[in-house]
Wavefront OBJ file of the C-alpha trace (Angstrom):
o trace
v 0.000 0.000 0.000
v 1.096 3.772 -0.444
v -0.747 6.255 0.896
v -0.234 9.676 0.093
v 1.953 11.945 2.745
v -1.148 12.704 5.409
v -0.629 16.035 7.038
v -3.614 16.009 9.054
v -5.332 18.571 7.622
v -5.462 22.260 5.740
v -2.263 24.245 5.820
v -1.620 27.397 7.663
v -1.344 30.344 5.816
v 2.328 32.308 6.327
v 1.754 36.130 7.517
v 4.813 36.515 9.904
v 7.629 34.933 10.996
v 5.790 32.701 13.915
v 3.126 31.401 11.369
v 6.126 30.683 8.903
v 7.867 28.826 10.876
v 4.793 27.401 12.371
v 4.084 26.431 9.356
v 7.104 24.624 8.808
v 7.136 22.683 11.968
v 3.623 21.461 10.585
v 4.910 20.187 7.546
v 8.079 18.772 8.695
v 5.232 16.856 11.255
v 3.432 15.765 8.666
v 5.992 14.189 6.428
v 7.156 12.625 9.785
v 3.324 11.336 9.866
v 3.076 10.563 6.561
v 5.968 8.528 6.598
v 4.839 6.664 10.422
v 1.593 5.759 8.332
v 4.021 4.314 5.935
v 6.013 2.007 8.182
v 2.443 0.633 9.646
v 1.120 -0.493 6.230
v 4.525 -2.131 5.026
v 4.987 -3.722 7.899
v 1.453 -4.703 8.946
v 1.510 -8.240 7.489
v 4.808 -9.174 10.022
v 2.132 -8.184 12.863
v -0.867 -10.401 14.089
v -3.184 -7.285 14.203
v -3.332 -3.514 13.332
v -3.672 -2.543 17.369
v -0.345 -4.629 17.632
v 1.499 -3.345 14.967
v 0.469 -0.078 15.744
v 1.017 0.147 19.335
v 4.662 -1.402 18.565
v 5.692 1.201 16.123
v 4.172 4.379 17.438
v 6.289 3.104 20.908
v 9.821 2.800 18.662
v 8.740 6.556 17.236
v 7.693 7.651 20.782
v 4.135 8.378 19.714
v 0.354 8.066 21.168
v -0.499 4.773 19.494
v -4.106 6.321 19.230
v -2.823 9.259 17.072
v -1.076 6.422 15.029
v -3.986 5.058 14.573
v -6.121 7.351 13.960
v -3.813 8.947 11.174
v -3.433 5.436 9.538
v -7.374 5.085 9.248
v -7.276 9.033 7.558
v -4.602 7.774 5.338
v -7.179 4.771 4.318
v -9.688 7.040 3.859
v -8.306 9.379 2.034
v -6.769 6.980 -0.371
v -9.753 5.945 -1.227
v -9.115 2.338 0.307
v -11.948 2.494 3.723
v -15.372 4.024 4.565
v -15.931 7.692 5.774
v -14.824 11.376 5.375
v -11.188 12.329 3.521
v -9.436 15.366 5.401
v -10.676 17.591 2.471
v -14.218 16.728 3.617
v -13.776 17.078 7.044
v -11.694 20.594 6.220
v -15.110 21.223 4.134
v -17.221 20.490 6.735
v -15.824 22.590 9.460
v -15.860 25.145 7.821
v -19.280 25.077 6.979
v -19.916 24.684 10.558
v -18.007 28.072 11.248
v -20.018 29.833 8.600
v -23.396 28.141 10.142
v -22.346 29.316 13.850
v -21.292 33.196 12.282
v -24.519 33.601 10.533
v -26.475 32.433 13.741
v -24.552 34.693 15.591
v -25.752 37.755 13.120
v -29.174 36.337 12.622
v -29.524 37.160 16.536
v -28.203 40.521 16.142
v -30.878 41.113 13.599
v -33.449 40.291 15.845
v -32.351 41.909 19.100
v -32.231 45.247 16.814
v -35.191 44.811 15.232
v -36.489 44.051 18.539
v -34.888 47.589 19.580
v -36.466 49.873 17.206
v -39.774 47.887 16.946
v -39.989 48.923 20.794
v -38.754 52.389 19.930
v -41.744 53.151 17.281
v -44.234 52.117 19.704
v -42.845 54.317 22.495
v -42.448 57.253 20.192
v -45.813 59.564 21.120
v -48.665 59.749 18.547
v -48.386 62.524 16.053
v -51.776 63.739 14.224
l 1 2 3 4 5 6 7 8 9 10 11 12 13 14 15 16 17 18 19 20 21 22 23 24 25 26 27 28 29 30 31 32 33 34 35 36 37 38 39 40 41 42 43 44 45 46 47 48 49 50 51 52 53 54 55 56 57 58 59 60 61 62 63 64 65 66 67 68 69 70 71 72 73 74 75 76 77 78 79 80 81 82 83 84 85 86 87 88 89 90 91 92 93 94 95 96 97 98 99 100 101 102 103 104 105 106 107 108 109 110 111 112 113 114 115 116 117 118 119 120 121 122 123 124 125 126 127 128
């Protein structure tokens, strides 16, 4: 199996010198993830199970096994080779959430003023 190099997700953008070199601490990260994913599917036949082949080689890196894990199942995904959401869809999908949760936000607004000046016209006095 080769999976494409999993990063984990969408990139940061570069503005400064912190998010630069954020940046680049991300993608040296995921190349070292990409490349852990890697070592679990070539070497997943010499183990009786994906837990124990997993736990084993996330220990040698000095990794959560779970993370391991988890990334290895993205990798599947994305590649097309298991069930469930690539990391474009879940990028997709969050920020659709965002977007849902900002327009809430201002849909509340709009009612509180309209709320406001609704109660403002009917306290204004009658003019004939």
């Amino acid at each position: 199996m080769n999976f494409p190099a999993f990063t984990g997700g969408p990139s940061c953008q570069r503005i400064g010198p912190r998010e630069q070199k954020d940046s680049q601490d991300e993608a040296i990260a995921g190349q070292f993830r990409g490349r852990a994913v890697q070592m679990v599917a070539d070497h997943l036949e010499g183990y009786s199970s994906l837990t124990a082949a997993v736990r084993d080689i996330a220990q040698k890196l000095g990794w959560s096994p779970d993370s391991l894990r988890v990334w290895y199942k993205q990798a599947r995904r994305d590649a097309g080779q298991e069930a469930g959401p690539t990391s474009a869809e879940k990028a997709r999908i969050r920020e659709l959430e965002r977007e849902v949760r900002e327009l809430r936000q201002a849909n509340e607004i709009l009612k509180k003023a309209s709320a406001y000046f609704a109660q403002a016209e009917l306290d204004r006095p009658f003019r004939k």
